[in-house]
C-alpha positions in Angstrom: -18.4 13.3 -30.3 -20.9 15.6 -28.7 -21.0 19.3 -28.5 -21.4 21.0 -24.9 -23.4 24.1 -25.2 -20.5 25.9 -23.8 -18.0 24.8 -27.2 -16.4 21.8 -25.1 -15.6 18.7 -26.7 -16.9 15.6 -24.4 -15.8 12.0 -26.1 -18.6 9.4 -26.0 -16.4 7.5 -23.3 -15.7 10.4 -20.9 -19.6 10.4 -21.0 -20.0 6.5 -20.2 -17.0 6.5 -17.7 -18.9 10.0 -15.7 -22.2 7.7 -15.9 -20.7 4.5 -14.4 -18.7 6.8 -11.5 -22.1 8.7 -10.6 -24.0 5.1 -10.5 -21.6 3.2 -8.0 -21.5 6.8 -5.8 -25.3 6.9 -6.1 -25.8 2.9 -5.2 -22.8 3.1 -3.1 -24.5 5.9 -0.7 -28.1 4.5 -1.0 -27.2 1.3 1.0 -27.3 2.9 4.4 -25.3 0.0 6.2 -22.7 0.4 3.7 -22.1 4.3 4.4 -22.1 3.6 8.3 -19.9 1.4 8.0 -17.6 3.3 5.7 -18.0 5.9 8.9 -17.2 3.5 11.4 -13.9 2.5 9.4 -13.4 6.0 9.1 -13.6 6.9 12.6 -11.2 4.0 13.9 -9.3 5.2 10.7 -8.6 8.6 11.8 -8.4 7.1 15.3 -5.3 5.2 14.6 -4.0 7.7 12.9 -4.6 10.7 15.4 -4.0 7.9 18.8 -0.7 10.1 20.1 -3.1 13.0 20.4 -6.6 11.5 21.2 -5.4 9.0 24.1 -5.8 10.6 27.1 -2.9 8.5 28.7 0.1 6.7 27.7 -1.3 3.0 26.7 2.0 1.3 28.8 1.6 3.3 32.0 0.9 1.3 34.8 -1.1 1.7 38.2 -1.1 -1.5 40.3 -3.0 0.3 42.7 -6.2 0.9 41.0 -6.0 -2.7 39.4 -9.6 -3.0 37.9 -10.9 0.3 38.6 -14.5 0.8 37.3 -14.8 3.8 34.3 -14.6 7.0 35.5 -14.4 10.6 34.9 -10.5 10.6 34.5 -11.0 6.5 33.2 -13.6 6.8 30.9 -13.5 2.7 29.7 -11.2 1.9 33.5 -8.8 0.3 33.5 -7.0 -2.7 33.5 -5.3 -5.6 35.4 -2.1 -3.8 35.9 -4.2 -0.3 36.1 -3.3 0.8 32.3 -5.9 3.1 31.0 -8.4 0.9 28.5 -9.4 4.0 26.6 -5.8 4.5 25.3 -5.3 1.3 24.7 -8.3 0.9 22.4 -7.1 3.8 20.4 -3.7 2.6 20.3 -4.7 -0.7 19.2 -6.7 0.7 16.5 -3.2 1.1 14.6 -2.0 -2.5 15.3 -5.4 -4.6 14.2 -6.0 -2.3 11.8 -2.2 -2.7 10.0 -2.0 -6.0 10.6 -5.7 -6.8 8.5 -4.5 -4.6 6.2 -1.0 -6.1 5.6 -2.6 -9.6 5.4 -4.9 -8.6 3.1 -2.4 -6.9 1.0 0.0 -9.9 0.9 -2.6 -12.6 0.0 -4.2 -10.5 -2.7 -1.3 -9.7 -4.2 -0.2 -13.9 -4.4 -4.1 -14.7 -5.1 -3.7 -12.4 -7.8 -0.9 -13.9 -9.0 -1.8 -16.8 -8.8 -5.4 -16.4 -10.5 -4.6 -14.7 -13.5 -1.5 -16.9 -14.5 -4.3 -20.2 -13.9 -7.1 -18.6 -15.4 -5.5 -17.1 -18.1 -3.2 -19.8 -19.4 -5.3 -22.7 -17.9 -4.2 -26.6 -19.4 -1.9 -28.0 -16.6 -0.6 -24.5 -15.3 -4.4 -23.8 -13.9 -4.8 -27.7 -12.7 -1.3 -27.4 -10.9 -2.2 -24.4 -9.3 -5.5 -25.0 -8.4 -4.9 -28.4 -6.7 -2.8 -26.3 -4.7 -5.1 -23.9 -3.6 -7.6 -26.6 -2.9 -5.2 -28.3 -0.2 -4.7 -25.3 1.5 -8.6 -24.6 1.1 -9.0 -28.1 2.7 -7.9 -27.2 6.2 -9.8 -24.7 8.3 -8.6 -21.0 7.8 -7.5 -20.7 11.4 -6.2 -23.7 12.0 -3.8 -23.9 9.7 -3.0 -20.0 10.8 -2.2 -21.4 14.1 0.2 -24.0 13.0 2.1 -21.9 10.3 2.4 -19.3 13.4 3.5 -21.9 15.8 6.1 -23.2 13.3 7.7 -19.6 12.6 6.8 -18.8 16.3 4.9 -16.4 18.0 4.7 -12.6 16.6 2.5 -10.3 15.1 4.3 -10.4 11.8 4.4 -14.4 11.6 0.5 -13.6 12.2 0.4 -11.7 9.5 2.0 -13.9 6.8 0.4 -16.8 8.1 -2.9 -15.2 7.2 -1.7 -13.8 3.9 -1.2 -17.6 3.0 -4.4 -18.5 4.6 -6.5 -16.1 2.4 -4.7 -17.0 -1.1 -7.1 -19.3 -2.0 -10.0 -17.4 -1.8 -8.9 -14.5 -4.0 -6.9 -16.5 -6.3 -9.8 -18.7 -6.9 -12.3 -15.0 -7.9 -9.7 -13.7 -9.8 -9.5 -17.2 -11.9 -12.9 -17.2 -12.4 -12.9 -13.3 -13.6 -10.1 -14.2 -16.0 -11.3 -16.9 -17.6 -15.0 -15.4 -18.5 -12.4 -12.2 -19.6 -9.8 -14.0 -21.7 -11.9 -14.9 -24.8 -13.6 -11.7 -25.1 -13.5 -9.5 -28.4 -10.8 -6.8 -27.1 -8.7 -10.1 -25.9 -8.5 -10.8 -29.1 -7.9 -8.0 -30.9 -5.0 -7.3 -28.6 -3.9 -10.5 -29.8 -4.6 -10.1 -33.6 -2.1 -6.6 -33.5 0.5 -8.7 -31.9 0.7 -8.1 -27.8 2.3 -10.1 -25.9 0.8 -12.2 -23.2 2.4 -9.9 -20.1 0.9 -7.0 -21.9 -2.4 -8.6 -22.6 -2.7 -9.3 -18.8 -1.8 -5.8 -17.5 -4.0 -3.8 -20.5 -6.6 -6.0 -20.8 -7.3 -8.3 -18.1 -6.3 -7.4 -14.6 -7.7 -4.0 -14.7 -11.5 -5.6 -16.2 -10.5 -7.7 -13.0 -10.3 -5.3 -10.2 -14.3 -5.1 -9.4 -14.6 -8.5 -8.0 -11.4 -8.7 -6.8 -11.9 -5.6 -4.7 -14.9 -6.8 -2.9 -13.5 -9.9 -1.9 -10.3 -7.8 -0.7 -12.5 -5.9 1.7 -14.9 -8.7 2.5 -11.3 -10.6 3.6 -10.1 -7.7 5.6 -13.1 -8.1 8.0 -12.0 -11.3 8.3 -8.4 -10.9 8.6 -9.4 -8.4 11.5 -11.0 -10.9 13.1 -8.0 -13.3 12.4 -5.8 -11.2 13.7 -7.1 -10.5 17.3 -8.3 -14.5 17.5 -4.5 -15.1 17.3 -3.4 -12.4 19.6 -6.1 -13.8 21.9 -4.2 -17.4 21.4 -1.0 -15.5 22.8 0.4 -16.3 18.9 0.3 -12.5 17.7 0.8 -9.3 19.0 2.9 -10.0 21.9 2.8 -8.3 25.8 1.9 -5.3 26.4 1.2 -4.7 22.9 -1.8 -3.0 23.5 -3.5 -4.7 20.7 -7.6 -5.7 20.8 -7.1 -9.7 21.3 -4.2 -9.4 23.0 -5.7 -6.7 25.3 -8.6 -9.9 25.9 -5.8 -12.1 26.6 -4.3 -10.1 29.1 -7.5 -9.9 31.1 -8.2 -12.9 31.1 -5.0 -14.2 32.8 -6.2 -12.6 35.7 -8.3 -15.3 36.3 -12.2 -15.3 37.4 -12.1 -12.0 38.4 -12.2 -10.3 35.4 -16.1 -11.4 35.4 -16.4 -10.0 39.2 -14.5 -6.5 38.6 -13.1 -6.1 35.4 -15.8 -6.4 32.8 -14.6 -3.1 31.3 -11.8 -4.8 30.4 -13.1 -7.3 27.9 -16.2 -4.7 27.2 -14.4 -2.5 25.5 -11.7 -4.0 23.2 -15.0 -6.9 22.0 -17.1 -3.9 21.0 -14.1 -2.5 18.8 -13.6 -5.3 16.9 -17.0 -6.3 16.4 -17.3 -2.9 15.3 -14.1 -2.9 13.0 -15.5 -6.3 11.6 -19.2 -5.2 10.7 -18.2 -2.0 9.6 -16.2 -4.0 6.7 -18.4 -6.2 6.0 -21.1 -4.1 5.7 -18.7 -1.4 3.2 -17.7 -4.8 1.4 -21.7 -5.8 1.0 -22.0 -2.0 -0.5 -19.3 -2.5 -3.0 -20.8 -5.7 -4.4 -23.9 -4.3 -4.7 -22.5 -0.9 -6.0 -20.1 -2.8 -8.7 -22.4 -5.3 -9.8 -25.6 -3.3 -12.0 -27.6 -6.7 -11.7 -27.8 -6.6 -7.8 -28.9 -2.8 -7.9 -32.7 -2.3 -7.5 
């Protein structure tokens, strides 16, 4: 125990766990890249969120008439190859790449999960089984075998996003593993053990949450990815479907238009590339922060 000056009680551990918050903020907002990319994210964030009221147009109106017409006052990005505003189509499309990384993410860390704590943590023929698994899927190139679990449940943004979810398993079922098994023969392992818990309540009290560092920087650092994913497959005509105004398949759109898309339309393509390179370094770079900021050896 130690006394505060002003009579309150502060435990030893309230102490530690207040040190270890103010370190990651402090490491956390000392890498530069990592906060402009946390207010990048932000920004298309709140974009997504706030599109009904920020898009100056309605993303699905069209105006064959002004097919291609070069950014202006009223058409700040131009438009498009069916004369649809590309400014409120970039914000609307914030919400669909955006969701669909995120709900990729979410469904292969939750089965890499899993999956890595129930190899790592019982290992024998369990973790060889499951592993061997992993390592087929691991075998085939992440996209590529997107593309043919997509072309086997057929074309749509939600087949997109499980067929990624599956794609990324591996990875994050292969950093929790490794987590769990430097975790599992550690001294408060086994005491838990020694007082008689269970294994299901060894895993939720002990392990996963000693877990949840690495496993949230590979999370983000898969998101980036997955964004990326995402609007490759739209791009492919396998995801987000027509007029989805959606990043790739905004790119795809233009460029069934043919060669003139390089002669007029530029704008086109422009603007929905710059958003998800932005999207896509903005993650990575908040992913890079978090490593640094969670790990106290990579800190200088």
């Amino acid at each position: 125990m130690a006394e505060a000056s002003a009579g309150v009680t502060i435990t030893t551990g309230e102490v530690r766990a207040r040190s270890r918050r103010e370190d990651f903020r402090r490491a956390f907002l000392g890498n530069r890249l990592a906060v402009f990319g946390a207010v990048v994210l932000a920004g298309f964030i709140l974009m997504a969120i706030f599109a009904p009221l920020l898009a100056p147009y309605d993303p699905l109106e069209q105006d064959i008439t002004n097919k291609f017409a070069p950014p202006s006052a009223s058409h700040l990005f131009g438009q498009d190859e069916i004369g649809r505003d590309v400014l409120s189509r970039v914000i609307y499309g914030a919400r669909i790449s955006l969701t669909a990384g995120l709900v990729a993410v979410a469904i292969s860390t939750v089965i890499g999960t899993l999956v890595g704590v129930v190899a790592g943590f019982f290992g024998g023929w369990v973790d060889a089984v499951l592993m061997r698994i992993m390592d087929v899927i691991l075998a085939f190139p992440s996209i590529l075998l997107a593309i043919v679990i997509v072309t086997i449940l057929g074309p749509s943004l939600t087949n997109a996003m499980l067929a990624l979810g599956i794609v990324f398993v591996p990875q994050l079922a292969r950093v929790v593993r490794s987590v769990v098994i430097s975790i599992r023969e550690r001294d408060y392992i086994e005491a838990e053990r020694a007082i008689g818990a269970g294994n299901i309540q060894i895993i939720f009290s002990g392990v996963l949450p000693n877990s949840l560092a690495p496993l949230i920087v590979q999370s983000t650092l898969t998101l980036a990815t997955a964004i990326l994913d995402v609007a490759a497959l739209s791009f492919l005509g396998l995801g987000a479907q027509p007029p989805s105004p959606e990043w790739g398949a905004m790119l795809t759109d233009a460029f069934k238009s043919g060669y003139s898309v390089f002669i007029n339309g530029q704008h086109a393509i422009l603007f929905p590339g710059i958003a998800i390179a932005l999207s896509v370094l903005a993650v990575n770079f908040i992913g890079d922060g978090l490593r640094d900021a969670l790990d106290p050896r990579r800190r200088r």
